[in-house]
ROLOVEX-514390 format. One record per residue: residue in one letter; z, x, y of N, C-alpha, C in turn. Coordinates in steps of 0.02 Angstrom, whole numbers, plus 50000, padded with zeros to 5 digits. Example, Ala and Ser with C-alpha at 12.3 -4.5 7.8 and 13.67 -1.06 7.14 Angstrom:
! residues 2
a503905066049716503905061549775503905066049835 s503545064249888503575068449947503945064550002 
//
This chain:
! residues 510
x521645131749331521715127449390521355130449450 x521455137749453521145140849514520255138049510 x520135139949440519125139849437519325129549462 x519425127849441519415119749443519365117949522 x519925122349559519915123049617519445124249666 x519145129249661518695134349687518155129849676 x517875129049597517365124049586517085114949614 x517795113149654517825107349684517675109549773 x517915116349797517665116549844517035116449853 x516835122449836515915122349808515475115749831 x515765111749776515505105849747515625100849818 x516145102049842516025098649920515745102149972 x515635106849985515215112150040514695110250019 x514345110949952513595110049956513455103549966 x513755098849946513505092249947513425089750049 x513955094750051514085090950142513195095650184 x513115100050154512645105350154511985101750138 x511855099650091511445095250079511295089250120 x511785083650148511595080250178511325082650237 x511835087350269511655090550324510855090750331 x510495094650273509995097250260509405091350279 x509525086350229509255079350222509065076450291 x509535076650354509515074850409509265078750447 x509385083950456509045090750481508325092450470 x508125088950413507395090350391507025084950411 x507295077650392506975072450408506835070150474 x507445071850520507145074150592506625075950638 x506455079850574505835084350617504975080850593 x504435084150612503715082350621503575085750552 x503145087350530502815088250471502985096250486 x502495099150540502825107450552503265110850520 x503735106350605504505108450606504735108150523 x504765102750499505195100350424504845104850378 x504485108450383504165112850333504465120050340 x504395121350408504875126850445505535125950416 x505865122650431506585121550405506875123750334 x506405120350307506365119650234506375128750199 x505855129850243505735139150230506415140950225 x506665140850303507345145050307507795144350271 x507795137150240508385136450188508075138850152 x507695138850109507425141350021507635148950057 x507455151250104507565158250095508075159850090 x508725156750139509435158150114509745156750052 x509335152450017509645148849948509355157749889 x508615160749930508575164149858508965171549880 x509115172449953509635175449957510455175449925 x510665168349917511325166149883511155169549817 x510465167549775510345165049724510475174849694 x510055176849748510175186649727511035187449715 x511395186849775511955188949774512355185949719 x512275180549672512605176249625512425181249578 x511805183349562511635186849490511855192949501 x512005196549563512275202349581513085201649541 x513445194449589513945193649551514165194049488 x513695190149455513535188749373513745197049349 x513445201049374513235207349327513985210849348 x514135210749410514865214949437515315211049391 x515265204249379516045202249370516385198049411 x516005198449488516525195049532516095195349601 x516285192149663516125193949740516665193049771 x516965198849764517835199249793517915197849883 x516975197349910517125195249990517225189649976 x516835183849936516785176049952517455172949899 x517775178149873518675177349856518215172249784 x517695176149736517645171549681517685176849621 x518205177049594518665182349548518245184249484 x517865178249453517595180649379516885178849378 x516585179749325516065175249317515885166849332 x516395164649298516375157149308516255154449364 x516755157549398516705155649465515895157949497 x515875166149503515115165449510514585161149490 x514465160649438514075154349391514005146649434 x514645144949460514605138649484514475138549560 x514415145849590514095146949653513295146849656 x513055150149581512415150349555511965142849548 x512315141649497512335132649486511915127749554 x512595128249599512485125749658512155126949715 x511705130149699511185135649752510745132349711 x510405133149669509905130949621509825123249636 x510535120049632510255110349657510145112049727 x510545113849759510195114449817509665115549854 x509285122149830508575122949849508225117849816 x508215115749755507785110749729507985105549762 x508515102449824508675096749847508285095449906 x508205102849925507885106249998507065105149980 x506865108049918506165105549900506025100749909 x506265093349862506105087749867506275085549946 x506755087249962506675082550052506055085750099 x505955092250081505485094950129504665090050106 x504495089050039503925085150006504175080550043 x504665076250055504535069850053504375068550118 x504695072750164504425073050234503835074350249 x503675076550208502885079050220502355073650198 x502575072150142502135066350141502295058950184 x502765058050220502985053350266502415052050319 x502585060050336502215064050397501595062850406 x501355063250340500545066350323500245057650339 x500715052850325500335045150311500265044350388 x500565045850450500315045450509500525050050560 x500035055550589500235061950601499965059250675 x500175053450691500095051350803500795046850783 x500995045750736501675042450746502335047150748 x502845045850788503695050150786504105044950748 x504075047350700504405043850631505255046850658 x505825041950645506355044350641506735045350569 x507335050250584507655050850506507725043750468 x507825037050519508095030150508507515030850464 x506905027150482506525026550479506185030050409 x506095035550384505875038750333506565036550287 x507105036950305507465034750254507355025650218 x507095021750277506905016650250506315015750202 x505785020450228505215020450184505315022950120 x505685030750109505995030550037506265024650006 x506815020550038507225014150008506735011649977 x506145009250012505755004449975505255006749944 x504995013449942504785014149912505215014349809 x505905017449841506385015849765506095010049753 x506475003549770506574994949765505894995149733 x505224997349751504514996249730504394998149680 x504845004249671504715007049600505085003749513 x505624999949566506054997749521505654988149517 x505114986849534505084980349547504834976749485 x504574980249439504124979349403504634977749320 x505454978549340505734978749275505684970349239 x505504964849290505304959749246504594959749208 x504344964849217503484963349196503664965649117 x503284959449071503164959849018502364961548977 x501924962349027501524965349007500764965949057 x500274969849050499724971749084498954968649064 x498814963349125497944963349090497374968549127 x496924970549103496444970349164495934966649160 x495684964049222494964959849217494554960649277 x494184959749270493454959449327493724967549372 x494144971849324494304978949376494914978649404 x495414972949403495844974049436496524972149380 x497084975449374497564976149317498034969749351 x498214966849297498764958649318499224960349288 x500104961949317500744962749286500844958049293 x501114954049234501264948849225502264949649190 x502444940949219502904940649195503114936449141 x503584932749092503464929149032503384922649068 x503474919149119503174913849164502584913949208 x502164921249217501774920049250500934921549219 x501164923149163500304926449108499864918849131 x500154914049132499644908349150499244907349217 x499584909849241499344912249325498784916749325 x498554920149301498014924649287497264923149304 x497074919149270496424915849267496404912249354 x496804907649365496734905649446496674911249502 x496984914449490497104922149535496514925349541 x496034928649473495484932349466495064925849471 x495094921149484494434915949503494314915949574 x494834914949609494894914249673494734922949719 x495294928749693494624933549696494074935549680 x493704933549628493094933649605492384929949674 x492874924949677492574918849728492434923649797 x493084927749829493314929149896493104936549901 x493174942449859493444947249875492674950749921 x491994948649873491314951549894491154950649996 x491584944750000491534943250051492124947750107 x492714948350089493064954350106492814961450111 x492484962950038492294969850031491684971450081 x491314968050093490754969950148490954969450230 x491624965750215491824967450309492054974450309 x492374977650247492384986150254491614991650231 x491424987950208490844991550164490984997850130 x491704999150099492005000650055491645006050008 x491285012349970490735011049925491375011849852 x492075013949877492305014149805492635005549794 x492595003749738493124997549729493744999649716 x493865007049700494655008949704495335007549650 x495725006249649496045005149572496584999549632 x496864993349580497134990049599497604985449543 x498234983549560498514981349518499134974249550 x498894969349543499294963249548499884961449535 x500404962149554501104962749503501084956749518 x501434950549492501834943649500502514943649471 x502764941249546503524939349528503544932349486 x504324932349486504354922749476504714919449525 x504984922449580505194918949642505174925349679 x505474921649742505454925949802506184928549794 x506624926749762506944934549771506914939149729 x506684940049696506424948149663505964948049704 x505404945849743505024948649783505294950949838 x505734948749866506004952649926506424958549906 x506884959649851507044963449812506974968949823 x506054967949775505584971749787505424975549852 x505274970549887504884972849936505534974850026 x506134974049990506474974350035506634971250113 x506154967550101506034962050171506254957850143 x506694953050188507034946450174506344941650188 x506354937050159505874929950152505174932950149 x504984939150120504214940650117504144936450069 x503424933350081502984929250042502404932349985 x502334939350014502144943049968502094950950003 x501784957549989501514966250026501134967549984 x500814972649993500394978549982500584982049987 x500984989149928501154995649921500515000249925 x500575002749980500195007750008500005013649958 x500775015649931500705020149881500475017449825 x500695013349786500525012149715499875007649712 x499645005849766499025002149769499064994649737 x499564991249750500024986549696500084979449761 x499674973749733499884969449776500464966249734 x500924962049766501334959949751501424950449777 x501454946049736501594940849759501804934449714 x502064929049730502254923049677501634920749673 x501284920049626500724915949602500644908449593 x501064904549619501234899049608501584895749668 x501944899749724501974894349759501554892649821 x501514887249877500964885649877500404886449925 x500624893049955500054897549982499924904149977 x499914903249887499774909449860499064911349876 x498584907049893497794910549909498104912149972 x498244911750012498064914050071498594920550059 x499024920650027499454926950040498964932649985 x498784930349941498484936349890497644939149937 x497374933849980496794935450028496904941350062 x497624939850081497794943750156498134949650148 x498324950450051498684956950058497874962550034 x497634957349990496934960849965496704963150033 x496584960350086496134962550156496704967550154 x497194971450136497554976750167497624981850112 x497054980450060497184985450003496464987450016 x496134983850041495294986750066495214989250123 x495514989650165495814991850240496105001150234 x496665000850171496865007850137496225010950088 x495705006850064495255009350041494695015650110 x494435011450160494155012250215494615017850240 x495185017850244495615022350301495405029450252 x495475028750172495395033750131494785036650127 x494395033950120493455035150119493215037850160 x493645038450236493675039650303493865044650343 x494535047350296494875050350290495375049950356 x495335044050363495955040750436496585039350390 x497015041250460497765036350419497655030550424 x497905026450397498115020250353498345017550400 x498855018450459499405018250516499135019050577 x498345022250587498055023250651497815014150677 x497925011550674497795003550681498375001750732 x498364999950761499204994550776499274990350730 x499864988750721500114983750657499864978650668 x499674973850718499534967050762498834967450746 x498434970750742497734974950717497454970950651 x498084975950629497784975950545498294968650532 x498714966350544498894959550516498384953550530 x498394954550596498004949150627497154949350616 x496854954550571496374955050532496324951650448 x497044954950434496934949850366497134944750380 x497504941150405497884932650427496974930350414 x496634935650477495784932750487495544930050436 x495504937050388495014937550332495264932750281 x495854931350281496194925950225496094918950241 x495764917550274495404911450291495774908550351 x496704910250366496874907350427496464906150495 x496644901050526496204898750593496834895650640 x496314896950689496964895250767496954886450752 x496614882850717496694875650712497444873350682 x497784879350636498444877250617498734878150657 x498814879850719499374879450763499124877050833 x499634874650873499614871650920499784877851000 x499064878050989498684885951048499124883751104 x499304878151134499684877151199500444881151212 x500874878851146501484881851134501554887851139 x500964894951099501024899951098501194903451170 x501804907751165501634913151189501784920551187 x501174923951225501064928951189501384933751235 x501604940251195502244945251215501664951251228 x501794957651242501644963251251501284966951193 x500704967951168500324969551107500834976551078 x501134980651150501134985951110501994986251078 x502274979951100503054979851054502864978750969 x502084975250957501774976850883501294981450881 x501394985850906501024991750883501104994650803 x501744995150780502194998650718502174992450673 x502484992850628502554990350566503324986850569 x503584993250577504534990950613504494988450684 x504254990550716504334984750787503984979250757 x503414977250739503054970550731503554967350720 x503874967250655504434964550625505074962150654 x505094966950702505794967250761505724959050782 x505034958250805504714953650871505104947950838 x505174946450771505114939250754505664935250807 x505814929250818506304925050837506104918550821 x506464915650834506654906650833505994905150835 x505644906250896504924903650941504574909550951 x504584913750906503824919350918504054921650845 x503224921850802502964923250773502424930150771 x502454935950763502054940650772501174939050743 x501354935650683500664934350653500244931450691 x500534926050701500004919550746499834923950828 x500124927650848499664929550884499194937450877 x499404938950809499014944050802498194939250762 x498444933750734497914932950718497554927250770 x497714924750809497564921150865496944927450936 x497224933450928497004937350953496274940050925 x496244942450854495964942950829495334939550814 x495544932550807495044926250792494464924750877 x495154927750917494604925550999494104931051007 x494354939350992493834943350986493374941450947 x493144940450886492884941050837492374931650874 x492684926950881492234922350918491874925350983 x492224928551021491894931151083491264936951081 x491464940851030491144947151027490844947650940 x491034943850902490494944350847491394947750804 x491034948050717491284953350685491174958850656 x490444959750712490334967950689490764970850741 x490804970550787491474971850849492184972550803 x492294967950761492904968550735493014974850687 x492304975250667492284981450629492094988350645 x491904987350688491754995750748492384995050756 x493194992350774493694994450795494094997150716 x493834998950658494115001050620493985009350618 x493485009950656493315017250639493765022450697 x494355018850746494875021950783495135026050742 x495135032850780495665036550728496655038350794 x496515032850819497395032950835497575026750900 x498115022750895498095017250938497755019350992 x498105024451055497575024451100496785024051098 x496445027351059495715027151034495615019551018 x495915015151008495895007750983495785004151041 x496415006851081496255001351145495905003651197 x495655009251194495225010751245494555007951202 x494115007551152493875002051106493834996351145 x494634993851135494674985051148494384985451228 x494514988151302494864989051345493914990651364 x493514992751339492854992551324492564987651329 x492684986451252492214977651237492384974851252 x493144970651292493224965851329493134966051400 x492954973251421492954974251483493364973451532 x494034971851522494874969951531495294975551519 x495874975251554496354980051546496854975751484 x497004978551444497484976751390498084970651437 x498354971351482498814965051522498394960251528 x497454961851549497154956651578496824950551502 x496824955551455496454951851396497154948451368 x497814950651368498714947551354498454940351383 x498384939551431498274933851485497944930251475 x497374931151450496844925351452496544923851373 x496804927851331496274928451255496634921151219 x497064916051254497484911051220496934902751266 x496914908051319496514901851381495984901151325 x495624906451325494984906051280494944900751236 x495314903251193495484899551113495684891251147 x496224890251183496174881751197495604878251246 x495204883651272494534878051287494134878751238 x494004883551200493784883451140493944875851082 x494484875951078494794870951039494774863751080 x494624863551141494654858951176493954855151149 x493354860151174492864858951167492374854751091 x492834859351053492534857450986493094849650963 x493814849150994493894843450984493514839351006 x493344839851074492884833351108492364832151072 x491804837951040491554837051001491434831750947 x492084835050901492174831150853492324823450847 x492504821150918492634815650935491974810750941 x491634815150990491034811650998490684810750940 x490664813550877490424814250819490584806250770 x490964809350780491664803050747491374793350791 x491264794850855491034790050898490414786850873 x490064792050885489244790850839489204787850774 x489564789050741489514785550662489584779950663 x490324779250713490724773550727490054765350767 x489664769550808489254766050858488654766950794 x488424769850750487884770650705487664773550750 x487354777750776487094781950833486894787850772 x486584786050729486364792050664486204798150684 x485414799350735485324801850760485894811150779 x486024805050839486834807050879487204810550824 x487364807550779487914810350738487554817950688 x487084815950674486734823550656486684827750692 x486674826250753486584830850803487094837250813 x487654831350811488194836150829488664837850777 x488324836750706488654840250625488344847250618 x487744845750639487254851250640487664857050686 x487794855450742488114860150790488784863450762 x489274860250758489904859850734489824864150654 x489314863250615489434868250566489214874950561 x488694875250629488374882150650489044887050645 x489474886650688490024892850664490674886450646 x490674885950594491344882250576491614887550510 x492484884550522492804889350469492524887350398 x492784888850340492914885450288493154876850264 x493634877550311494214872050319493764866950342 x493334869050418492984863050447492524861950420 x492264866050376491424864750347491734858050278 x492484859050264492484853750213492534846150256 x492944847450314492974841150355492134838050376 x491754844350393491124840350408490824839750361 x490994840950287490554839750233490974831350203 x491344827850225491584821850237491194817350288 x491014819650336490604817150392489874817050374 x489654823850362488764822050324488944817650267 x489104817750232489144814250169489394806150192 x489634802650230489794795950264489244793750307 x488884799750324488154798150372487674797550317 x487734800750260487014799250224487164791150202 x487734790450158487944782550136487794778650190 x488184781150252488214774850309487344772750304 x486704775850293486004775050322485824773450225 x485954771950188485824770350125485584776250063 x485834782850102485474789750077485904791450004 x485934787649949486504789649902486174796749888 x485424796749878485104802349835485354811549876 x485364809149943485554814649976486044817350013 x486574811449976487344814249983487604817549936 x487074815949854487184819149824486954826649797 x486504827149815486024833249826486364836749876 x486864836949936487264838049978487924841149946 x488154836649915488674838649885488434843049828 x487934844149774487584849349749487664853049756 x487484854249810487304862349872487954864249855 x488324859049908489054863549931489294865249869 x489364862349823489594865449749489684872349747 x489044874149756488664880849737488824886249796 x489194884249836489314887949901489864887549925 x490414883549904491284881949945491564886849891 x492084887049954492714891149901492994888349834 x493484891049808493764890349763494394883749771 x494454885949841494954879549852494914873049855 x494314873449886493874865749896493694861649834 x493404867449766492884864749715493094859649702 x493964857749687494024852749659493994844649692 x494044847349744493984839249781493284841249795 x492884843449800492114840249783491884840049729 x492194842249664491874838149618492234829849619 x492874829249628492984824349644492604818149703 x492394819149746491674816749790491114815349740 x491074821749699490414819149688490484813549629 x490944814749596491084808749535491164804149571 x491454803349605491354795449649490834792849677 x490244797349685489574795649715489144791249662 x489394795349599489044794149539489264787149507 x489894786449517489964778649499489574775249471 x489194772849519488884767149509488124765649483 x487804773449476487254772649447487364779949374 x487994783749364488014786949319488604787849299 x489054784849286489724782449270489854788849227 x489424791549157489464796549102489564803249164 x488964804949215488944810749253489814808849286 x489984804549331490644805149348491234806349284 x491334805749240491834805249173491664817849188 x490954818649154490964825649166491394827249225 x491344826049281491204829749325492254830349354 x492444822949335493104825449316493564829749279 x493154829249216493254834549162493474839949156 x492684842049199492484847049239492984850749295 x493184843849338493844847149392494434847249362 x494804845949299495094845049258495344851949244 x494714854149236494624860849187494694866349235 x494294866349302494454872549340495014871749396 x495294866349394495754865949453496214872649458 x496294875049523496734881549501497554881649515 x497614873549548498424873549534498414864949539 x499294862649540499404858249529499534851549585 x499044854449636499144848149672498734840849673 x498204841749630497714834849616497974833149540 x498604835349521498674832549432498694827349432 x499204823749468499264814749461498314811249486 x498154813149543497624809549530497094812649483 x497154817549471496374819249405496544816349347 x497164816349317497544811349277497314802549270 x497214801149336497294793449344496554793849352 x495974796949366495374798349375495094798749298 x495264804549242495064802349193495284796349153 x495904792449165496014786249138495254781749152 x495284780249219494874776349263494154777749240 x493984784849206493164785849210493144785149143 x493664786349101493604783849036493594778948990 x493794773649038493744765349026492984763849043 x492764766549117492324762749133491644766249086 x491674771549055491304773549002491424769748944 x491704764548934492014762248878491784754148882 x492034751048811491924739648822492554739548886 x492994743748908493544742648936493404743848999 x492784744049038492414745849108492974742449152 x492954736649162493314730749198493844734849208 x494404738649165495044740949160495014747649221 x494524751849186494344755649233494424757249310 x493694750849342493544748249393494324747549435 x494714742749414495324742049436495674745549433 x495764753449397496184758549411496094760649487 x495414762749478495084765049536495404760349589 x495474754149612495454750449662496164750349661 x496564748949619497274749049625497574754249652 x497404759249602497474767149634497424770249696 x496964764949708496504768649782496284775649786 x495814776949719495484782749708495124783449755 x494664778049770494094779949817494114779649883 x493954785349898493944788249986493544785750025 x492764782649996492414784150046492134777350057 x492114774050122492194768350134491354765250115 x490964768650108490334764450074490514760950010 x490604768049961490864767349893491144762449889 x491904762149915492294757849909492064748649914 x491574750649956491304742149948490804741049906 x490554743049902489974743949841490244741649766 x490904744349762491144743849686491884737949686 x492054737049743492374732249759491904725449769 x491454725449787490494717549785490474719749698 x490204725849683490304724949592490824719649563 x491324721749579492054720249544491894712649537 x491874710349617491754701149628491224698649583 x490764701249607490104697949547490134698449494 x490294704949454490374703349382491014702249364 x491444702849393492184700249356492714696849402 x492164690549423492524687449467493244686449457 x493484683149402494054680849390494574685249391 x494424694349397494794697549422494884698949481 x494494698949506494564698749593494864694549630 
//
């Protein structure tokens, strides 16, 4: 009973000793916590002498521990200890080492361990590993189908990412997919994340399926090429402000200040998102950290180009950043807070009026006029707008009788839009084809059939090959009237063209 005794004190001194330790170490800077760390290992291999001293006497009749046993379990417990003292001193150190201008707290490193656990543990639904085009896909028994859309859409995106870092390694990378968002938050220990980027494991993480998975897999990729650059560089990863590097990938992931309404915003103090944990803090009801990190972002990068955006990656610590910004805007950080939102809504003002007058011109046939200002409007347009004005050229060539070079138009863009777009322009162009190549429209559905990369055109590509497969058929007439019933067709030339068909040859249906 006595050793049982003795052995339970122990067993609570070191453990209280240990935490002690844990807090005591994590406290401190990379230095200090290394310092610390010393003094204990040295007292531990001091214990560790006097235990084997014990061992050999029989006993340590000062510390009242009578036999061996008892020594032994003084031994024992010196041994977890220093090895407890090891691992906290590493882990601090590598905490430390990821941003050596930041004062990390004990809170704080204890959170980054948490998730780094949760990260490690995230992967227990994955049923198995692909790799393709270089990059490894964990898949789950619902998501192996997800694969092919994913590596298409990076295939499509990433060349265009990789040269805003100019990167020279491609680096090792690995895709995990959940099957909902809560194992991803789980995972990732953030409530309602939509998807992260593990810094350490080089591991994006996201649902592949719901329904702004491109823009979330864009925007974590822009932050796995970002840790590429910081590495190649040999910068921390963390020398950025958080508002920086978010509001860079939001950029690079195709987001634009057109989804939100620039009047409503407003914008808070850059440097409450400086961190990763403050950014996060910011959220509320009516402020969003993203939208104005990437609202910010989008006005530099219009104002000043995005080689500007990319000279501010080579900062090696926030201050160095904004004396950078505080530079090229020629503004004090309060004065650019103030006005970088003005920017963006006469900006947006401008190109609405624009677009209006555009819209006017077609309306008035003012052809001319209306080229004029498609031409302008796609000089710097996003993605998004280049599909809206590729609706507008393509209604100006029909509106003037140009079938041959709406379609040669739509050609092009084929060969040049994203991944997101392809399918509603092959859809355009099968409808162009109608009426003088009915077989080329039947392909070209097929075709969008075949690469669509998710499920929001099923019902109409569905009702599209019904419709193109009749009218390839004695059953044309059946066809024709899918189309018109359906109200497949968008584009108001078309639509009359094959609606005057319909009358003349099949009057009695009309």
């Amino acid at each position: 009973m006595k050793f049982l005794a003795k052995a339970s004190v122990l067993l609570i001194l070191f453990t209280g000793i240990s935490i002690g330790s844990y807090w005591l170490i994590f406290s401190q800077g990379l230095i200090l916590g290394l310092f610390l760390a010393l003094v204990l290992l040295i007292f531990c291999l001091a214990v560790v002498a006097l235990s084997l001293y014990g061992l050999h006497t029989g006993q340590l009749a000062k510390l009242r521990l009578a036999n061996r046993m008892e020594v032994a379990s003084l031994l024992i417990l010196t041994v977890y200890f220093s090895s407890a003292v090891g691992l906290f001193a590493l882990a601090n150190t590598l905490i430390e080492a990821k941003d050596l201008t930041k004062d990390f707290t004990a809170a704080e490193k204890t959170q980054t361990l948490a998730l780094s656990f949760f990260n490690s543990a995230s992967s227990q639904n994955v049923v198995g590993t692909i790799e393709k085009n270089g990059i490894a896909y964990s898949y789950t028994t619902a998501t192996k189908d997800e694969i092919d859309k994913v590596d298409a859409l990076l295939s499509q995106e990433k060349e265009r990412i990789d040269a805003f870092f100019g990167n020279e390694s491609k680096g090792e990378l690995t895709i995990v997919f959940h099957d909902d968002f809560d194992t991803l938050s789980e995972a990732s220990g953030i409530e309602d994340a939509l998807g992260y980027y593990d810094y350490y494991t080089q591991e994006i993480h996201l649902v592949p399926d719901e329904y702004s998975w491109d823009v979330t897999l864009l925007h974590e990729y822009t932050h796995h090429q970002s840790h590429l650059f910081s590495t190649e560089q040999g910068l921390s990863e963390t020398r950025l402000p958080a508002w920086f590097e978010e509001g860079t990938a939001e950029y690079l992931a195709g987001e634009s200040s057109d989804w939100y309404e620039i009047e409503e915003v407003e914008a808070i103090d850059f440097h409450l998102m400086d961190h990763n944990f403050t950014f996060h803090d910011t959220y509320t009801r009516d402020f969003d950290p993203y939208v104005q990190s990437l609202l910010a972002v989008e006005s530099l990068a219009h104002a000043y180009g995005e080689d500007q955006l990319q000279s501010f990656l080579a900062a090696k610590m926030p201050s160095e950043f904004y004396k950078m910004l505080e530079e090229t805007t020629e503004m004090k950080l309060a004065d650019f807070q103030k006005t970088f939102l003005d920017d963006l809504i006469a900006e947006s003002k401008a190109k609405s009026e624009a677009y209006d007058a555009a819209y006017k011109a077609l309306e008035n046939k003012n052809y001319k006029e209306a080229q004029r200002l498609i031409d302008e409007l796609s000089a710097e347009a996003s993605d998004e707008e280049l599909a809206r004005l590729a609706w507008m050229q393509t209604d100006l060539y029909l509106m003037q009788d140009q079938l041959d070079e709406a379609i040669a138009f739509m050609e092009k863009r084929l060969e040049t839009s994203g991944p997101q777009y392809r399918t509603d322009d092959l859809m355009t162009l099968a409808e162009f084809y109608v009426l003088i190549d009915p077989k080329k429209s039947l392909e070209l559905i097929e075709q969008a059939d075949e690469e669509a990369i998710d499920d929001s055109y099923a019902y109409e590509l569905e009702a599209y090959l019904e419709a193109y497969g009749l009218i390839n058929s004695p059953s044309l007439q059946e066809g024709y009237e899918i189309l018109l019933d359906e109200e497949l067709i968008y584009n108001e030339t078309i639509l009359e063209e094959v609606t005057e068909k319909m009358e003349n040859e099949f009057p009695a249906a009309s």
